[in-house]
ZAMARGU-4260 file (C-alpha; in steps of 0.2 Angstrom, whole numbers, plus 5000, padded with zeros to 4 digits):
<rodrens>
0) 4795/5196/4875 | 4797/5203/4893 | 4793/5186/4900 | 4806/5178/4887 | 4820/5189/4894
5) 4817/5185/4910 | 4816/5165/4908 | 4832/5167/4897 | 4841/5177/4911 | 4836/5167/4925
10) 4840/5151/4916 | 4858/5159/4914 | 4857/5163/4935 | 4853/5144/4938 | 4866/5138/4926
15) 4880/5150/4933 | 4875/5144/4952 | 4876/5124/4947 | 4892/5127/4939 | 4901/5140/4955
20) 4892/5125/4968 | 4904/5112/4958 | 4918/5124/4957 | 4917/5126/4976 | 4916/5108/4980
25) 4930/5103/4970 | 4940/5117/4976 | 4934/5111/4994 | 4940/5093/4991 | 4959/5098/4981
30) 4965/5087/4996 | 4955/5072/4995 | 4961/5056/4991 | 4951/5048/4977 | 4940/5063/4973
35) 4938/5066/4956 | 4935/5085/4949 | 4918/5086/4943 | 4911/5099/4929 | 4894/5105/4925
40) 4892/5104/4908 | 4882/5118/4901 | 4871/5119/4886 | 4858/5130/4877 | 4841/5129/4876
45) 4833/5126/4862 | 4815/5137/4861 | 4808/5135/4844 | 4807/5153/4839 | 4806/5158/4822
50) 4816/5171/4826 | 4831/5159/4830 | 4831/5167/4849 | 4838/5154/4861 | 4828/5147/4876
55) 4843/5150/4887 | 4855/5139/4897 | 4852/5124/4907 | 4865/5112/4916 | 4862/5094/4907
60) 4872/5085/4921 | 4887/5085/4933 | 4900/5072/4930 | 4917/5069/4934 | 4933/5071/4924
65) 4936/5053/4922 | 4949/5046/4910 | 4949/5026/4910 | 4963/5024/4901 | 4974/5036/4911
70) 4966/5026/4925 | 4970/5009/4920 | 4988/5015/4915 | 4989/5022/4932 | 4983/5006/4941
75) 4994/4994/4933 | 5011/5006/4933 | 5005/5007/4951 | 5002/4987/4956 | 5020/4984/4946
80) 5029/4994/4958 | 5022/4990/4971 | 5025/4972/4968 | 5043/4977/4966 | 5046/4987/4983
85) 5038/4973/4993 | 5049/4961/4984 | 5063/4973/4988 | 5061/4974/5005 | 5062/4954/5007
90) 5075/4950/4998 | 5084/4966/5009 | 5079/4956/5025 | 5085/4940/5017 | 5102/4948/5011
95) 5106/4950/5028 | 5110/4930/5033 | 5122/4932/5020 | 5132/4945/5031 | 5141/4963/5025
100) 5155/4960/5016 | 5167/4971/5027 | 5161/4961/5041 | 5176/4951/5050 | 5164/4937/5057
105) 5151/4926/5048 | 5154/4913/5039 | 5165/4920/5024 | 5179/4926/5037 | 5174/4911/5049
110) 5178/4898/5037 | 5195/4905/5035 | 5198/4905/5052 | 5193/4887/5051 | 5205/4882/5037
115) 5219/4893/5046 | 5215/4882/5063 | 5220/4866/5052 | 5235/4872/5045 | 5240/4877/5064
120) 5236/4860/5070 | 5247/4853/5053 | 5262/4863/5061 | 5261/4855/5077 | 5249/4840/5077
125) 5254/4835/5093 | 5245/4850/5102 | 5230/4848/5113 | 5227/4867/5109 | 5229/4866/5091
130) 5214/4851/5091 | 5203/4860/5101 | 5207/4877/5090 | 5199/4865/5077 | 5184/4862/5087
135) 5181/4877/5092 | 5184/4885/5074 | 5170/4871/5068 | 5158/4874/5081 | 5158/4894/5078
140) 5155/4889/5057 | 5140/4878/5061 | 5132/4892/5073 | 5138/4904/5058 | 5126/4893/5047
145) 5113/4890/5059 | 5110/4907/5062 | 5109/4912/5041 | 5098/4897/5039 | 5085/4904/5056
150) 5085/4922/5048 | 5081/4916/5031 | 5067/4905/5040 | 5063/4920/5049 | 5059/4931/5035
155) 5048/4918/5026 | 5038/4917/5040 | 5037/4934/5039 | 5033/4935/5023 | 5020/4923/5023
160) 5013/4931/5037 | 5013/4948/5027 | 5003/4938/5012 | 4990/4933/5023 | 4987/4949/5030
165) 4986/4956/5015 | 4973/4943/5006 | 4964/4945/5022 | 4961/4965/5017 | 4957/4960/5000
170) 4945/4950/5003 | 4937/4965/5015 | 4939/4977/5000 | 4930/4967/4988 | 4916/4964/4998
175) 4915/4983/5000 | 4918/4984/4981 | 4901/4974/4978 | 4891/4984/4992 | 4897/5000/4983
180) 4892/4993/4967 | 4874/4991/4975 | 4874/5008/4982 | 4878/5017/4967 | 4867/5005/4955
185) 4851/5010/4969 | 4854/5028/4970 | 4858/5030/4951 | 4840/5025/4947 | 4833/5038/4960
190) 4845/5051/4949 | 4853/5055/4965 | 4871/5061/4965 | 4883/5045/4966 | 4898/5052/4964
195) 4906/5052/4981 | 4902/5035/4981 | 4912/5033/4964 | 4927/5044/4972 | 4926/5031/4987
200) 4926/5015/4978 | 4939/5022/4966 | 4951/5024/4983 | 4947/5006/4987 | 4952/5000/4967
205) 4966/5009/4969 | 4971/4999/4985 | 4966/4983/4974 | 4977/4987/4961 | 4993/4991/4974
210) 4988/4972/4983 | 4982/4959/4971 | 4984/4968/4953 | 4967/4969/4951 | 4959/4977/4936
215) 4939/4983/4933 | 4930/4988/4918 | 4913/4996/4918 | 4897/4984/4921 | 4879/4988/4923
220) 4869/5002/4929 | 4887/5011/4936 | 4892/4996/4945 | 4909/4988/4939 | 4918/4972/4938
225) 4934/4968/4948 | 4945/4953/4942 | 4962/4945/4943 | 4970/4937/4929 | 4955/4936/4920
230) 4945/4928/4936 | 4930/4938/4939 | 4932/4943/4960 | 4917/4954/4960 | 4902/4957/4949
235) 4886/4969/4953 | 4885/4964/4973 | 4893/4947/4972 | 4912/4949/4980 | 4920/4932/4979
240) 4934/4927/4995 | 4950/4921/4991 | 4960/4910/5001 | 4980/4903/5003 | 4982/4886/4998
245) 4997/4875/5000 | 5015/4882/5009 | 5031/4884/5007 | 5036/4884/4988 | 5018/4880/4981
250) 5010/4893/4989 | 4995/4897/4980 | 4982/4913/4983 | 4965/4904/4975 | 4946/4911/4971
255) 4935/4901/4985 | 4921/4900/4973 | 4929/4892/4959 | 4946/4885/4967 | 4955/4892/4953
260) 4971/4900/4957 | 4975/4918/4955 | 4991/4921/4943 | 4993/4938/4948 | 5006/4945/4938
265) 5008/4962/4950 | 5003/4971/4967 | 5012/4966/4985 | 5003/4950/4985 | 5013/4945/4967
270) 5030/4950/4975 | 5028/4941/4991 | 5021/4926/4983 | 5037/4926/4972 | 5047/4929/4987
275) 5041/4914/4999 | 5040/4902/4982 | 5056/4905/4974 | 5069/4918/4981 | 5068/4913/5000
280) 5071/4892/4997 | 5084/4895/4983 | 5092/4906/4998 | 5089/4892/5008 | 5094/4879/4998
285) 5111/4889/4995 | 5116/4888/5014 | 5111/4872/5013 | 5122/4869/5001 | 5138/4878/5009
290) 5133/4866/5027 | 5131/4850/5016 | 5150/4854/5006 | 5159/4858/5021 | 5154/4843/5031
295) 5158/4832/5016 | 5175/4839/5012 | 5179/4840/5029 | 5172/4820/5034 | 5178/4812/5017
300) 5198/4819/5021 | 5194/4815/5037 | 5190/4797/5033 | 5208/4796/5026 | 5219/4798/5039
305) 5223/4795/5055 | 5223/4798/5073 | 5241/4802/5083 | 5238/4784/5088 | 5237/4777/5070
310) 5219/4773/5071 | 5204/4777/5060 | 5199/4794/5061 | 5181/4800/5066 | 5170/4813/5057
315) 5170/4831/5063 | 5153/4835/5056 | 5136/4827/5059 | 5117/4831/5053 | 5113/4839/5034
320) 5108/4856/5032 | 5114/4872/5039 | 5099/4869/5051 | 5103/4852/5054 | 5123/4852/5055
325) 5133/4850/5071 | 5151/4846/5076 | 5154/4827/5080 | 5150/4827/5100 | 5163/4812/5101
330) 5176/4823/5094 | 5169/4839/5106 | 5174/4830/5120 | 5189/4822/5115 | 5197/4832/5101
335) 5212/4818/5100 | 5198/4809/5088 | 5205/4821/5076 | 5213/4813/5060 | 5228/4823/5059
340) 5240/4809/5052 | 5242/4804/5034 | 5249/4787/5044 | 5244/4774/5053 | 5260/4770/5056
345) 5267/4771/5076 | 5277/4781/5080 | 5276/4791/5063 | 5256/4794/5068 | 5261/4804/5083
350) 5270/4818/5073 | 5264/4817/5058 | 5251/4832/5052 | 5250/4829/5034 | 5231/4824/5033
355) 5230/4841/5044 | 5239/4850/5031 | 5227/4841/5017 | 5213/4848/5027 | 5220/4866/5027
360) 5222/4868/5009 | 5201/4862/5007 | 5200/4881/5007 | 5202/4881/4988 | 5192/4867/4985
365) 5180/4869/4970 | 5165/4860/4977 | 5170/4866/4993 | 5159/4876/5005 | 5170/4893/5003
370) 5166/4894/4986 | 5147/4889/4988 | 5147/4902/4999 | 5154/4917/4990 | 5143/4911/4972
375) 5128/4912/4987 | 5135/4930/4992 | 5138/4935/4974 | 5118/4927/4968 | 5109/4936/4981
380) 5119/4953/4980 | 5116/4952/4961 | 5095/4950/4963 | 5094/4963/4977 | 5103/4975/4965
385) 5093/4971/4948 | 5074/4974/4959 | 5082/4987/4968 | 5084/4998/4950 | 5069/4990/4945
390) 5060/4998/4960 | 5069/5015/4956 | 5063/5013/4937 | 5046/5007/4940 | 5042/5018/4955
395) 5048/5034/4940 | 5035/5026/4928 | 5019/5024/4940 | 5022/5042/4950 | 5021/5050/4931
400) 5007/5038/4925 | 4999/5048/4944 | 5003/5064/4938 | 4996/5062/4920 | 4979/5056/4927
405) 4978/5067/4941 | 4981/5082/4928 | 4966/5076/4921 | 4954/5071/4938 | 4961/5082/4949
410) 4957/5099/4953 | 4967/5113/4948 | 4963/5127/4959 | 4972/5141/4948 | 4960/5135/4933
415) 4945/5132/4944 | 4946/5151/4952 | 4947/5157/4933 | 4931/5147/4930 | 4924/5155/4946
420) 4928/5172/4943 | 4920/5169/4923 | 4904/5163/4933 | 4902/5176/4942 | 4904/5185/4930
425) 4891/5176/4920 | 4879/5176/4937 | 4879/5196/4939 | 4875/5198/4918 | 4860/5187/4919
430) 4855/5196/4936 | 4858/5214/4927 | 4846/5205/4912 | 4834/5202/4925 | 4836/5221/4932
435) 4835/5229/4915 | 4822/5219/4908 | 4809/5223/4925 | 4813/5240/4922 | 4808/5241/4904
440) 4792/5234/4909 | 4791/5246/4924 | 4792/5259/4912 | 4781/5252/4898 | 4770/5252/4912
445) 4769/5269/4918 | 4768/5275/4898 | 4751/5264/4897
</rodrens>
């Protein structure tokens, strides 16, 4: 019986120490990122007594406070806003080529000082300074829309350079995914611990998750599988690469082993792919559309009057595009070009500034540039302030899905020192067993 006692004490000594040595790593790692809280389950031994007296308590494993579905909600709320902000902060750059609204210069307020120049000339159409007004006024509007079109050409670069990087580090976290996966699977079958190499492939899923939207689920022998809308990237230790295909507008980010392409529907490569696809050329395309109006209005009234000399009149505008639109050199160097007259007629031509005066009031034009411009202003302002609330909403949602997992896998140092303290507790009963019960057989000793 004495030898009972003292294999049920210190069973309860071993079991108490197991469960303090968890608390105190996890309490060790509360800073961590990616560690999980790990508990030492404890159970009773059964000793086959007909007595019913217990065999004591042994520690059936160590495991970690896991909760897959707290973790795949976590992941994906995650990969959504992050798909969101990088979205957000391109379209913010891009915003930019479309100018501040309270700004005096750009192209809004340039384009009405263009108008304005015309209605000047149409006053006086004899006036060298009113033609060269014109000029200049035109020449300042086509560096206006040059300059939206290089920043918006700037950005996509950007962008696409951003994309790149960021397959690029995918690519090294899969491959360290599937080496992980080894790891784990090797050192599982020895009945080695594996959990630090759990909390660290975690920390790399999670990055996954925040990039390309990936998603795991449990494989063999500990290992896990890693896909992408529903293409397999990593299975056991095979990682596959993935790869940009195609540019501007049809880019693609494709799995090298299959060529099949990757319809990520979230993480920072989903928001810059929709970015340099779809917002950044419909932004283009806008300014392109402002360049192409205004050199059309302008050229087409143009084409219907007349010089002061009653002949022809020339186009002010040249090119397509906002990149590709410049002022007439011909009418640069001699401004007299300028088709101010609504006559041909001499000496009527010389004074006349009706076709000047036609020109002004383009301003108002439906399918003029002005109000290509402002629907541009109005399209992009709208988009940057729907993904900026859907940032704000999204970013609530993932940081609470954070908090409800971490309440569950992270380590709660108030609860932990209560367990502590309870072990303790439990250590120094099964010590005091082991004390009483070497004293009662000290003492049934010395009676023999």
């Amino acid at each position: 019986m004495g030898n009972l006692g003292l294999a049920i004490a210190a069973s309860g000594i071993d079991a108490a120490q197991t469960a303090m040595d968890t608390i105190a790593q996890n309490l060790s790692n509360t800073n961590t990122p990616g560690y999980i809280a790990e508990t030492a389950n404890i159970s009773a031994i059964a000793s086959g007594d007909p007595l019913g007296i217990g065999g004591g308590a042994t520690v059936g494993s160590v495991t970690q406070n896991s909760d897959s579905l707290l973790a795949a909600n976590a992941a994906q709320t995650s990969a959504n806003a992050a798909q969101s902000t990088t979205l957000q902060q391109v379209l913010q750059q891009a915003q930019l080529a479309f100018g501040n609204p309270s700004s005096t210069t750009g192209v809004g307020p340039d384009l009405s000082t263009f108008w304005q120049s015309w209605d000047q000339l149409a006053a006086n159409p004899s006036s060298a300074a009113g033609r060269q007004g014109v000029v200049d006024s035109a020449q300042v509007v086509v560096s206006d829309l040059q300059q939206a079109s290089s920043q918006i050409n700037t950005v996509t670069a950007n962008a696409s350079s951003q994309l790149a990087g960021t397959i690029t580090q995918a690519n090294t976290l899969l491959s360290q995914v599937a080496a992980l996966n080894s790891q784990i699977t090797a050192q599982g079958a020895t009945g080695s611990s594996v959990s630090a190499l759990v909390d660290q492939r975690n920390q790399i899923l999670t990055q996954l998750s925040s990039q390309i939207g990936a998603t795991s689920r449990a494989g063999s022998s500990g290992a896990i599988d890693v896909s992408v809308g529903g293409i397999t990237l990593v299975q056991g230790n095979w990682s596959d690469t993935l790869a940009l295909q195609g540019s501007g507008s049809s880019t693609q980010v494709v799995a090298e082993s299959t060529h099949s392409a990757l319809n990520a529907a979230s993480g920072s490569a989903a928001g810059l792919l929709a970015a340099v696809n779809f917002y950044l050329p419909s932004y283009q395309s806008q300014v392109d559309t402002v360049a192409n109006n205004l050199a059309s209005v302008v050229n087409t009234q143009l084409a219907a009057g007349f010089t002061s000399s009653g002949t022809a009149g020339s186009p002010l505008f040249n090119g397509s595009g906002a990149a590709g639109l410049t002022v007439n050199p011909a009418v640069a160097a001699n401004p007299a070009l300028i088709a101010t007259s609504g006559t041909s007629s001499l000496p009527a031509a010389t004074n006349d500034g009706s076709n000047a005066q036609a020109l002004a009031s383009l301003y108002s034009s439906s399918n003029g540039p002005d109000a290509a411009w402002q629907a541009a202003v109005v399209n992009v302002g709208s988009q940057v302030s729907e993904i900026n609330s859907q940032v704000q909403s999204q970013t609530a949602t993932a940081n609470t899905a954070q908090q409800n997992l971490q309440a569950v896998t992270g380590v709660n140092q108030n609860a932990a020192l209560v367990d502590l303290m309870n072990f303790q507790s439990t250590y120094q009963a099964a010590a005091k067993v082991v004390t009483t019960v070497d004293t009662a057989l000290q003492s049934l000793l010395a009676a023999v």
